[in-house]
N, C-alpha and C positions, 0 to 999 in steps of 0.2 A: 847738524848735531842736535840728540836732543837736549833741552834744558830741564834739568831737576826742578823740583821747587819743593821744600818741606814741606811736612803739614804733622800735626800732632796724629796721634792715635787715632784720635774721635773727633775729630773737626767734621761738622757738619750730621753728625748723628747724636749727640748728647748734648743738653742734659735731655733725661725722662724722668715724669713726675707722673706719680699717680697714686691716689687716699691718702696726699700729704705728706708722700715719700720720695725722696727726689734720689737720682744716679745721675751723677755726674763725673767728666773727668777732672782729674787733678794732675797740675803740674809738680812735678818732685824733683825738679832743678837737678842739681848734680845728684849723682847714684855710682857710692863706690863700694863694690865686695869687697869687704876685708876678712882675712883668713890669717891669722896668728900662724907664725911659724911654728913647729915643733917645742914647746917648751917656755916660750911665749906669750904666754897671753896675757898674765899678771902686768908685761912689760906694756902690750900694747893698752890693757886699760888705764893703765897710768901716763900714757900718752894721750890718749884721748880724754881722759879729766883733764889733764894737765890745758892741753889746747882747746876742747869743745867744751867742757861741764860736764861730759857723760863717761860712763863706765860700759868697756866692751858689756853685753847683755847676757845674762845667763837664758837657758831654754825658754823660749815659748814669752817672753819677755821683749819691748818696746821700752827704751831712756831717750827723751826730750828735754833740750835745753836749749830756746830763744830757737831759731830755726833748724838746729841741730838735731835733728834723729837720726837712731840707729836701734838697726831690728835684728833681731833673734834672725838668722835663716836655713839655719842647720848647726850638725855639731862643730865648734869652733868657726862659724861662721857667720856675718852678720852682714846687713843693707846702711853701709851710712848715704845718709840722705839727705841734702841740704845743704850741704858743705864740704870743702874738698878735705880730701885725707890732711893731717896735720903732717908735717915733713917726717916728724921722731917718727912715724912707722914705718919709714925708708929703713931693712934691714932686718927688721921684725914682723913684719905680715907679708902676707902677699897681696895686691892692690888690682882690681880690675876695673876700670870703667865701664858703670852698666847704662850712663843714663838713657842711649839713645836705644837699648833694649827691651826695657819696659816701661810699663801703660800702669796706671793706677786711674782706678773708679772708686767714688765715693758714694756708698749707699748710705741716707740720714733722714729719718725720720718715723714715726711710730711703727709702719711697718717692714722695715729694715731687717732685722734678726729676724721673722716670719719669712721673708722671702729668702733670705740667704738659704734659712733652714731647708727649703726645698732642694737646695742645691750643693750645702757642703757637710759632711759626715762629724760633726761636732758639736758636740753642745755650745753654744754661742751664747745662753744664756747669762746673764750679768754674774750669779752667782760663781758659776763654772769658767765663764769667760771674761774677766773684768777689766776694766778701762786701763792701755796698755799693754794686755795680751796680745799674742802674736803667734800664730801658727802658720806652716806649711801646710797644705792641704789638696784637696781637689775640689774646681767649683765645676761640676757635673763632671766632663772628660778631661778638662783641662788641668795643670797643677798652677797654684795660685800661693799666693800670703793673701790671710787677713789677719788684719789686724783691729782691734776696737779703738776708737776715738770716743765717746764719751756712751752717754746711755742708748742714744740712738742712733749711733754712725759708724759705720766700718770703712775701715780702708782694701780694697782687693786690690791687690798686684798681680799682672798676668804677663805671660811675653808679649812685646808689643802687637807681634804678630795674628796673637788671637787676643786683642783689645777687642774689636768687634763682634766677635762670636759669643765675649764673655757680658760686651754688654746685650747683643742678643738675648741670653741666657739670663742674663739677670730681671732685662725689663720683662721676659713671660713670667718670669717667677712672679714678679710684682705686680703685674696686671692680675696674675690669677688669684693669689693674695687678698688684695685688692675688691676683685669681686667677690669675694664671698663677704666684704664688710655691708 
């Protein structure tokens, strides 16, 4: 019979550095959709202040607190990440375990937002996109979340399944980037 053996997303192809830009992957530990039931949602952010520190997220919106985040991911939709659901949204959401479906890469460094820009249809710049923000999007063909982590660092989320195509995608962007410094 054969034997399984895990391995993350990108074991053995990441990180990629280049003109002091680094992609790498990141572990996001537990990953649960939550989806407010019909009528709901007021209840379920008061559950999750109540247990995590955070407040379900309005649009295009990322709330952090101590390991606890949760992302914007569509309408009444969101990524908690870091932490398990709190029990009180047993009734009022609906809960799906995503963690072993997606991949997150970390792009961080000056040219970050210049390579992204090749590849996702958004202005990403600080003013338009500031530390926090969170969109659904496309990173070339694929659908992705980014999200900003501070002035130079994004977080992409992709299905795990095109982790690799997505870091494909990213390190051309950033090698080409790159060379023209």
């Amino acid at each position: 019979m054969a034997r399984l053996i895990a391995k993350a997303p990108l074991e053995g192809v990441a990180p990629v550095e280049a003109g002091e830009t680094r992609i790498s992957a990141s572990d996001l530990g537990r990953v649960t959709w939550v989806a407010p039931l019909a009528g709901k949602t007021r209840a379920v952010s008061a559950a999750l202040k109540a247990a995590l520190g955070v407040n379900f997220p309005g649009p295009n919106k990322a709330v952090a607190k101590g390991a606890a985040r949760i992302l914007w991911s569509g309408r009444e939709q969101a990524l908690l990440i870091g932490a398990p659901p709190p029990e009180a949204l047993a009734g009022i959401a609906a809960l799906t375990d995503q963690s072993d479906g997606l991949a997150a890469l970390r792009i961080e460094g000056p040219l970050a937002e210049a390579a992204l820009a090749r590849l996702v249809p958004l202005d990403l710049g600080a003013g338009a996109f500031g530390r926090g923000a969170t969109a659904r999007t496309m990173l070339g063909h694929m659908t992705c979340s980014v999200t900003r982590l501070g002035a130079q660092g994004y977080e992409v989320l992709v299905f795990r399944s095109m982790a690799r195509t997505a870091l494909h995608e990213l390190t051309r962007a950033l090698k080409a980037v790159a060379a023209r410094g």
